[in-house]
C-alpha positions in Angstrom: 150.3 40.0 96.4 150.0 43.8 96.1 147.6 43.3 99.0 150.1 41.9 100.9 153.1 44.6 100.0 150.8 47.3 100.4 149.9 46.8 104.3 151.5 49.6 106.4 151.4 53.2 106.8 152.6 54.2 103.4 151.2 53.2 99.9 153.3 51.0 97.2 153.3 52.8 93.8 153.8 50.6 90.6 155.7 53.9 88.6 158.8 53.7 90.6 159.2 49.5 90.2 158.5 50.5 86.3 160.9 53.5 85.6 163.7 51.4 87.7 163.4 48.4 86.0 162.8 49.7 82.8 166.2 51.9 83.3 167.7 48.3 83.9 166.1 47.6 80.2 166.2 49.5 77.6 162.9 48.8 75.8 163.8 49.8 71.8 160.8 49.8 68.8 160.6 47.4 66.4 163.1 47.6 63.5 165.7 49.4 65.6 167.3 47.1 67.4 171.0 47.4 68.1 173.7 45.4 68.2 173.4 44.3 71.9 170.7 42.3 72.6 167.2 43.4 74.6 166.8 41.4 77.7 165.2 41.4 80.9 166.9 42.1 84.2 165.3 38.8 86.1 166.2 36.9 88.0 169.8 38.3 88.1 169.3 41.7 89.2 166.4 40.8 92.1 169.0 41.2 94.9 170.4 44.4 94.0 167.1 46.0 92.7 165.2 45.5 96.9 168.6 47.2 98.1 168.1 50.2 95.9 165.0 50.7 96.3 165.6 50.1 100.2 168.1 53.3 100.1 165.4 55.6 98.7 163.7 55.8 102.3 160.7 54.2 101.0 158.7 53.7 104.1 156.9 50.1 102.9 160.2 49.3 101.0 162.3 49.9 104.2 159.8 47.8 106.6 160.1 45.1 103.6 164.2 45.0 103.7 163.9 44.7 107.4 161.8 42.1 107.5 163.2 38.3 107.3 162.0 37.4 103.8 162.7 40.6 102.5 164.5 39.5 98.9 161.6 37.2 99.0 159.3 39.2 98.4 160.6 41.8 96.2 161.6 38.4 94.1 157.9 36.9 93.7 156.7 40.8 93.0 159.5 41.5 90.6 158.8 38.3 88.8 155.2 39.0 88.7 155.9 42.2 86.8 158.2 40.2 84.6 155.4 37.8 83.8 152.7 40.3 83.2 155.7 42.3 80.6 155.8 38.5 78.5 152.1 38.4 78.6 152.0 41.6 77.0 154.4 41.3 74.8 153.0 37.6 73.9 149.1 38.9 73.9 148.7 39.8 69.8 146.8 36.9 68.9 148.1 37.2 65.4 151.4 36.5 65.9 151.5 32.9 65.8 154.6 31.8 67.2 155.4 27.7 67.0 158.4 25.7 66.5 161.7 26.5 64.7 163.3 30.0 64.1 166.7 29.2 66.3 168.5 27.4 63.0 169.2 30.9 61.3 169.7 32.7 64.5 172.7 30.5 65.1 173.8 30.6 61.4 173.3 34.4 61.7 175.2 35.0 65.0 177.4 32.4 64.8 178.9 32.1 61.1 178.1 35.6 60.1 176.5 34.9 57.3 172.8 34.7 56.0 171.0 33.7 53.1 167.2 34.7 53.3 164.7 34.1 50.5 161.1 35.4 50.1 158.6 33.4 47.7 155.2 34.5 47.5 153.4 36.8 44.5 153.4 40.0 43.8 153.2 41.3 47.2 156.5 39.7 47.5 157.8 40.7 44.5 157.2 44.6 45.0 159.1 46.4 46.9 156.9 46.2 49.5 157.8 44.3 53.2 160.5 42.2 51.9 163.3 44.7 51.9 161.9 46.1 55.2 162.4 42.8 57.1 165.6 42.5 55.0 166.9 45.8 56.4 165.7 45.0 60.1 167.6 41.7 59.8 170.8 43.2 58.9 169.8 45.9 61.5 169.3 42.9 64.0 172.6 41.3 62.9 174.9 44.3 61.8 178.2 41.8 61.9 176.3 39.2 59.5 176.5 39.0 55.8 173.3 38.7 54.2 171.7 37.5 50.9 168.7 37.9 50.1 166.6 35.6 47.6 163.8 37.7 45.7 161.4 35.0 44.5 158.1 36.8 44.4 156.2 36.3 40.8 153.5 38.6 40.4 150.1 36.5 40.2 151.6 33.0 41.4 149.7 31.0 43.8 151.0 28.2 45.9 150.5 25.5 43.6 153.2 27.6 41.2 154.8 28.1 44.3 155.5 24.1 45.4 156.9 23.7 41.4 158.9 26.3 41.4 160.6 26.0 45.1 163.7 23.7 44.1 164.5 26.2 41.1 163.9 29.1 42.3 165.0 28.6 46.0 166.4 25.3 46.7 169.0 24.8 44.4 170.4 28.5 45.1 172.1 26.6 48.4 171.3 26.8 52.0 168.7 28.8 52.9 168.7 29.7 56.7 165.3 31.5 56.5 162.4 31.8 53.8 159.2 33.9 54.4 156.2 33.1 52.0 153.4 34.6 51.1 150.1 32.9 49.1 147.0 33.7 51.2 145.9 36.3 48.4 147.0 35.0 44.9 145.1 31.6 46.5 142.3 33.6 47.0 141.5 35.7 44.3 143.6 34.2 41.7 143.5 30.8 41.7 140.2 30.9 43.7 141.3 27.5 45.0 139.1 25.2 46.9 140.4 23.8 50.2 142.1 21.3 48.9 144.0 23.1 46.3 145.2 25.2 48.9 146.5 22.2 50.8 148.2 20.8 47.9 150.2 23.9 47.5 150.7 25.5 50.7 152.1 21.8 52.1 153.8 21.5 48.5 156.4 24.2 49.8 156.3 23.7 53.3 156.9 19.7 53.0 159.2 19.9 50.4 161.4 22.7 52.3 161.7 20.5 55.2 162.0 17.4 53.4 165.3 18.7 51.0 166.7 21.2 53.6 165.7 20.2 57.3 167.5 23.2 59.1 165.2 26.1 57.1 163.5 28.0 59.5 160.3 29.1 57.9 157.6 31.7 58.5 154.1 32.1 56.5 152.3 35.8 56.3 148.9 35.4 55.5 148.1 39.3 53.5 144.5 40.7 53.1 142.2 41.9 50.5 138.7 43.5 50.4 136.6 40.1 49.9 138.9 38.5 52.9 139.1 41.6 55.1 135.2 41.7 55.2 135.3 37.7 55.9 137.0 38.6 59.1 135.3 41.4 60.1 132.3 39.0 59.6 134.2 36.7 62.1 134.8 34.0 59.8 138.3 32.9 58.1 139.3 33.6 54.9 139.3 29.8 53.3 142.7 30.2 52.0 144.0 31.2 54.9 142.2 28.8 57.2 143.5 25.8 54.9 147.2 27.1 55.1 147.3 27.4 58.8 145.8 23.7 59.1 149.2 22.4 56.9 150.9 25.1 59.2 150.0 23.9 62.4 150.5 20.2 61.3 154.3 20.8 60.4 154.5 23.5 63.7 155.3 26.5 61.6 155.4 29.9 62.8 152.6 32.7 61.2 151.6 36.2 61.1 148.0 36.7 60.9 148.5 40.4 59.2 144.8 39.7 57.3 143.2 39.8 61.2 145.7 42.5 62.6 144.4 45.0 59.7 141.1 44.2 60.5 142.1 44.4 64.5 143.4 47.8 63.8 140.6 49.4 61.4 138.4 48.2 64.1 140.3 50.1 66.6 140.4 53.3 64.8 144.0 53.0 64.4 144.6 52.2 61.0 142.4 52.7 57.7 142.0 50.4 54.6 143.3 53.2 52.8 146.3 54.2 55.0 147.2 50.5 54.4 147.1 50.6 50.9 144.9 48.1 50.2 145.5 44.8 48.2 149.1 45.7 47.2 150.0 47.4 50.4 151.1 51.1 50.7 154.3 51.5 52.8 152.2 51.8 55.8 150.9 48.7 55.2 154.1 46.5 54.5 155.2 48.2 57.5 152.8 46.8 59.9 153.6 43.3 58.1 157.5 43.8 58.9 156.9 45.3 62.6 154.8 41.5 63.1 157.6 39.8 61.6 159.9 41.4 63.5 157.4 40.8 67.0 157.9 36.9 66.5 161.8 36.7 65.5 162.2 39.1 68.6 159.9 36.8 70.8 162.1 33.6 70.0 165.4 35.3 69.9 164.2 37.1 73.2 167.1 34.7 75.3 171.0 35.2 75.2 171.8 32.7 72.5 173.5 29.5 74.2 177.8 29.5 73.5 177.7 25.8 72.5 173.9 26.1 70.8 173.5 24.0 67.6 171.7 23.5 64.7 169.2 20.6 64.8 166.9 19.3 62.1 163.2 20.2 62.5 160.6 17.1 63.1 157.9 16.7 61.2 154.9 14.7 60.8 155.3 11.4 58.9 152.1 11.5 56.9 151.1 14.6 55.1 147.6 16.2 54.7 147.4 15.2 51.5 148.8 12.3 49.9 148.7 13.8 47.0 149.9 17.5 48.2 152.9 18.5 46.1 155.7 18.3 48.1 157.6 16.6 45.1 157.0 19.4 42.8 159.1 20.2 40.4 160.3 22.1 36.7 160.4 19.0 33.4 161.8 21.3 30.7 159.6 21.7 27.5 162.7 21.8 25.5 162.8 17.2 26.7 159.6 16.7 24.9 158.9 15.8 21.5 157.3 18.0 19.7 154.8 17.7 16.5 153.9 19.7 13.4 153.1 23.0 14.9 154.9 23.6 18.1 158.1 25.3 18.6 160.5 26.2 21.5 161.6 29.7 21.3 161.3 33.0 22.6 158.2 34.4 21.5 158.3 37.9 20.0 156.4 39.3 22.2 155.6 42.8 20.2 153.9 41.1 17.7 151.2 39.3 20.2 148.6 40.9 21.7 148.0 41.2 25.5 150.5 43.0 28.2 153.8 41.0 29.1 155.8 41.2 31.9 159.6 41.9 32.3 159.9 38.9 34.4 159.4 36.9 31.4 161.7 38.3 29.0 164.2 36.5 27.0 162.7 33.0 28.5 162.2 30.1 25.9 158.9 28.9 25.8 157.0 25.8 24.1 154.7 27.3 21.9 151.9 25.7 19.5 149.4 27.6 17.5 148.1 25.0 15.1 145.5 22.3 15.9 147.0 18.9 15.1 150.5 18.4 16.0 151.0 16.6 19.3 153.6 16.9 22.2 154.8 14.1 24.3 156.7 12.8 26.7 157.4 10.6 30.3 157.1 11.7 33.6 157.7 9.8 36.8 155.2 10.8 39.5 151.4 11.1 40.5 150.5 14.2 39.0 151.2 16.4 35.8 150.9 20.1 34.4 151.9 22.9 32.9 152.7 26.5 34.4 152.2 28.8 31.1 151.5 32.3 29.7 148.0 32.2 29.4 147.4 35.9 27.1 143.8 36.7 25.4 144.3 34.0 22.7 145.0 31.3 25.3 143.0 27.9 24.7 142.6 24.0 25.6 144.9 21.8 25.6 143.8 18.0 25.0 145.5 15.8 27.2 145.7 11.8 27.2 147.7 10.0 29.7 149.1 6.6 29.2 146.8 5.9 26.3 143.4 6.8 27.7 141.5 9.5 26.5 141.8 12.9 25.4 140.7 15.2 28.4 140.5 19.2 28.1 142.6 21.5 30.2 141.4 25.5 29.7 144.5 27.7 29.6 142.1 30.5 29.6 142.2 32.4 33.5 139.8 35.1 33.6 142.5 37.7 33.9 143.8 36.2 30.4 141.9 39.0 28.8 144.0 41.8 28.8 147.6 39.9 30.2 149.7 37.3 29.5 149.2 35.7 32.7 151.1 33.0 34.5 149.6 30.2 35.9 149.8 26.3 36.3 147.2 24.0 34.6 147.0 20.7 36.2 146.4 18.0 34.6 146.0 15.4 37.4 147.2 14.8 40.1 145.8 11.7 41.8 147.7 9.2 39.5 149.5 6.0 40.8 152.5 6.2 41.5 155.4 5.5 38.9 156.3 6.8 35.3 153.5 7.8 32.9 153.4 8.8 29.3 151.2 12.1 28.0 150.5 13.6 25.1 148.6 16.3 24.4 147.6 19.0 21.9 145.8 21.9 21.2 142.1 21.6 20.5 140.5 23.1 17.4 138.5 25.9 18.2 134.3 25.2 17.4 133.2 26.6 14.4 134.0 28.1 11.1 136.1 31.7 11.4 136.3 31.1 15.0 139.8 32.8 16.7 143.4 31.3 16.6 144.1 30.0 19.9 147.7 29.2 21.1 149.5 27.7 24.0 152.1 29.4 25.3 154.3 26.5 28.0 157.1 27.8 30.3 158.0 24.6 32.1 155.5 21.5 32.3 155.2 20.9 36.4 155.6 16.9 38.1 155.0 16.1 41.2 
């Protein structure tokens, strides 16, 4: 086509189509956009664009309005341009943009109001790129009012995650739009296989769509040194390339920031230490909002329709994983019976050994230091757990279900050493389906002298 516009005694430059149309547009960076919304002058402005440029004396642009198929023309090479823009703006392969994403736009725009929530692990919890895609929301929707849900918990991985959804997100009431984050804390945390991932990652992503069908959702997948050299290696992070199987199978949008670090170092534009490594600097957690902010933008690009309407998001009948925990969930120690050395109370804390966090403090907890005593209680589900405190004195837990035998469950993580660390214990999780009784106790440790152990239980997880 530029061939064909470019025949004739004068030559057709490319600037003055660009600095025209673009006066027609104004182009704005992400995280500052303004009330009105960005769009693109085509195809409404293709008529009045060839008679401008006609007027300039252009001599190819004059033969072309004097020439039958002028508007033509000027239409196809205008919409060309158009094209090659979207391509451009579409071509970062880690922005991963699928279905959903118009619910909370029209909630947004249309009722004014917003409720946003963010689960994920410490990355989430910090104040890190949370509050910077909080602020360019309320910066994309000035009229709107927001809340926003902070449900990050330092060192949770998805499995925590799927258990802790309905209490910690779901029952705070609609949520328009949740962001979560697990790619890390299922890496070098939990060091979960494949399948583990699965079970959590479609454990919140089911379970969302299953309790509150019009929650748009988006997944960041963060980076650290072991999965940063993965990709550089051209492989995927495991964690990573197991959440974006559930992702794509329940067409849920993505940002690749793990690849996009790795894109940039590798084009000199960005350093693993300007990004701030595994907790990201600001730098870092600003590249993660200015991705954020390129998909929302891309499907909120279009003047929302006047009579546009919410509609519940389709999604696969059969899950993944049978198994996956999608009907996770809290069972209160305080229900269970509890045996000659177990107590539910707030630990005090000062007196125990081992760094605690402030996001525990003042919660009960089921607590047994003693070998002997026994816990029980009934469940209805296929799997069973516990998400505890694991400190340096953590131990096993012996665990029969429905009468068999007694099984041992390590409390012990390997960052137990020096922190109280929260984590969830499973159990199993391939039972049959129905209501099961457990009990379970703490082992005695081997030999004469040997330490105290203690288990320390926040909630006891069912799916």
């Amino acid at each position: 086509m530029l061939t064909e516009l470019s025949r004739g005694r004068g030559k057709l430059h490319l600037a003055p189509f660009l600095k025209l149309i673009w006066g027609e547009v104004k182009l704005v960076p992400p995280g500052k956009i303004p009330a009105r919304r960005v769009r693109y002058p085509f195809p409404n402005n293709f008529k009045d664009l060839a008679l401008r440029l006609g007027s300039r004396g252009d001599n190819v642009i004059c033969r072309m309005i004097q020439l039958r198929r002028t508007i033509f023309f000027v239409t196809v090479f205008l919409f060309t341009l158009g094209l090659r823009q979207t391509a451009g703006a579409e071509a970062n392969r880690n922005v991963k943009l699928r279905g959903g994403l118009q619910n909370s736009r029209i909630q947004f725009e249309q009722k004014k109001t917003g409720r946003v929530a963010f689960i994920g692990g410490s990355i989430t919890q910090m104040n890190g790129y949370r509050p910077m895609v909080s602020d360019w929301l309320q910066a994309r929707f000035p009229n709107t009012q927001f809340e926003f849900i902070n449900a990050g918990i330092s060192s949770t991985d998805s499995q925590t995650g799927a258990f802790r959804l309905g209490d910690h997100v779901l029952s705070k009431g609609r949520i328009d739009l949740l962001f979560v984050e697990f790619a890390v804390n299922d890496d070098q945390d939990a060091r979960h296989s494949r399948r583990g991932c699965i079970l959590g990652m479609e454990g919140i992503i089911r379970q969302a769509r299953l309790r509150q069908p019009l929650c748009d959702l988006v997944v960041t997948h963060f980076v650290n040194p072991p999965m940063l050299e993965q990709i550089q290696s051209d492989q995927v992070p495991p964690a990573i390339k197991a959440h974006e199987d559930v992702l794509r199978h329940y067409n849920v949008s993505s940002v690749y920031l793990a690849r996009e670090v790795a894109d940039r170092i590798a084009a000199d534009k960005l350093t693993w230490a300007q990004y701030g490594g595994t907790h990201p600097k600001s730098a870092g957690n600003a590249v993660a909002a200015e991705l954020i902010g390129e998909l929302l933008n891309r499907r909120w690009a279009k003047p929302l329709l006047v009579n546009a309407a919410k509609g519940a998001a389709q999604f696969p009948a059969k899950p993944l994983d049978a198994e996956s925990f999608f009907n996770g969930r809290f069972l209160s120690p305080g229900l269970a019976n509890r045996g000659d050395g177990w107590a539910w109370h707030v630990p005090k804390w000062s007196g125990i050994p081992g760094s605690f966090r402030e996001t525990f403090a003042g919660l009960k907890l089921l607590c047994g230091g003693l070998a002997g005593g026994e816990v029980s209680f009934e469940f209805e589900g296929r799997g069973v757990g516990a998400y505890v405190l694991a400190g340096p004195d953590a131990g096993v837990l012996e665990v029969s279900i429905d009468g068999g035998e007694y099984k041992p469950s390590n409390l012990y993580h390997h960052y137990s050493r020096g922190l109280h660390y929260p984590r969830t214990v499973m159990f199993a999780t391939d039972l049959a389906a129905g209501k099961h009784a457990i009990r379970l106790r703490l082992a005695k440790p081997a030999g004469d002298g040997a330490k105290v152990t203690a288990a320390r239980i926040l909630q006891f997880t069912v799916n």
